[in-house]
C-alpha positions in Angstrom: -8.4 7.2 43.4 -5.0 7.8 44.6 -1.9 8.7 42.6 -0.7 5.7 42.6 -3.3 3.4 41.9 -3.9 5.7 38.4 -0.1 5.3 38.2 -0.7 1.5 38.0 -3.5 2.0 35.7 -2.1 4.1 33.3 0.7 1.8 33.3 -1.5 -1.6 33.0 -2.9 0.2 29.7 0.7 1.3 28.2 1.6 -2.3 28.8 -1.4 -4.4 27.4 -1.5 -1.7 24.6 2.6 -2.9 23.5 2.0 -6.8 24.1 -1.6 -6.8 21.8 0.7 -6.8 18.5 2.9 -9.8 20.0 0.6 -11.7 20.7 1.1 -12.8 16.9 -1.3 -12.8 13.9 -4.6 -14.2 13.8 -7.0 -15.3 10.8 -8.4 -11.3 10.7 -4.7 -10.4 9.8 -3.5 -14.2 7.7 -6.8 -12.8 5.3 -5.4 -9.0 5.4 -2.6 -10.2 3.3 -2.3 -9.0 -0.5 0.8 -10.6 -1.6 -0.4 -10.8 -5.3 -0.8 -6.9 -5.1 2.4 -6.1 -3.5 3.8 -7.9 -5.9 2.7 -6.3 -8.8 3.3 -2.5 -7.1 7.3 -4.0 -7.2 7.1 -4.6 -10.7 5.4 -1.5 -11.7 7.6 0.4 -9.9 10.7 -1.4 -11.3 9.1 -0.6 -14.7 8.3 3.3 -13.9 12.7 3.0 -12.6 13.6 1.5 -16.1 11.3 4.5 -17.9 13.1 7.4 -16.5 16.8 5.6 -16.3 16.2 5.2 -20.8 14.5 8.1 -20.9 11.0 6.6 -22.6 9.4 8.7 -19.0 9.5 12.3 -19.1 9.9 14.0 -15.2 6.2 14.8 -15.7 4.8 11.3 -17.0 7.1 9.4 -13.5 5.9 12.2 -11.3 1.9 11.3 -12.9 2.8 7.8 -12.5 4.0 7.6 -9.3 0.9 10.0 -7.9 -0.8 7.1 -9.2 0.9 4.3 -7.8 0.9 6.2 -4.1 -3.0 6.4 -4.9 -3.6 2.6 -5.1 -1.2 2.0 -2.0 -3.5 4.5 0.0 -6.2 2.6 -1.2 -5.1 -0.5 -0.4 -4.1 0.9 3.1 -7.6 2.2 3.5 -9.4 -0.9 2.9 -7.2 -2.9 5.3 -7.8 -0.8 7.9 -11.2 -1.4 8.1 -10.8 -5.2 8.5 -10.2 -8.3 6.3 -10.0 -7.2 2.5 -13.4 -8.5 0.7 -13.4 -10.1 -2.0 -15.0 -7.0 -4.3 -12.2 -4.5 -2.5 -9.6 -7.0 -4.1 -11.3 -6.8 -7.1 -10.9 -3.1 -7.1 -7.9 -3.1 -6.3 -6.5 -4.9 -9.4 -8.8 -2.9 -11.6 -6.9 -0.1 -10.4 -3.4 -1.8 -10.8 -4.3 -2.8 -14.0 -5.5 0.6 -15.2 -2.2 1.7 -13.7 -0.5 -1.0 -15.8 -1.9 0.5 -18.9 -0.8 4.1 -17.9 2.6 3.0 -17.5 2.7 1.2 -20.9 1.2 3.9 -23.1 4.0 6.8 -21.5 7.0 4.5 -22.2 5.5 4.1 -25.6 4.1 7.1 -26.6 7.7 8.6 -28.5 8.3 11.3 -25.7 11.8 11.5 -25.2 13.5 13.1 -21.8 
């Protein structure tokens, strides 16, 4: 092979490699989609915001909190990378939201004061 026919190939790779992701989304990625989830990651991080703003989170219980909301996001992460979500890792998924839910409710309520 000369130079620059692996010039040419090299470059025919880089290229293909950018245009794959324009090429726009298809059903693998329209099912990949967790808009319920994301949703409720928002709202528990708005709530685990309010906590330490009034003072019902200590540093600790946000720092515990948020290790746990950056868990389910990896987890989330994880299980999309390895295709189309199934319907048992969605399940799991909102077990673990809700768990986390729970956390966040029973440390704004549980009298500890900043």
């Amino acid at each position: 092979m000369t130079r620059n026919s692996v010039r040419f190939f090299v470059g025919s790779l880089i290229a293909a490699a950018l245009l794959i992701p324009l090429v726009g989304p298809g059903k693998a990625q329209a099912q990949d989609r967790t808009p319920v989830l994301n949703q409720r990651q928002r709202n528990q991080q708005r709530r685990i915001r309010q906590g330490i703003k009034s003072g019902e989170l200590t540093r600790g219980e946000a720092r515990r909190l948020e290790a746990r909301e950056g868990r389910l996001e990896a987890n989330k992460l994880e299980d999309k990378a390895k295709g189309p979500l199934t319907p048992k890792e969605r399940a799991q998924l909102q077990r673990q939201a809700n768990r986390d839910s729970r956390a966040i409710y029973r440390l704004k309520h549980n009298n500890k004061v900043r």
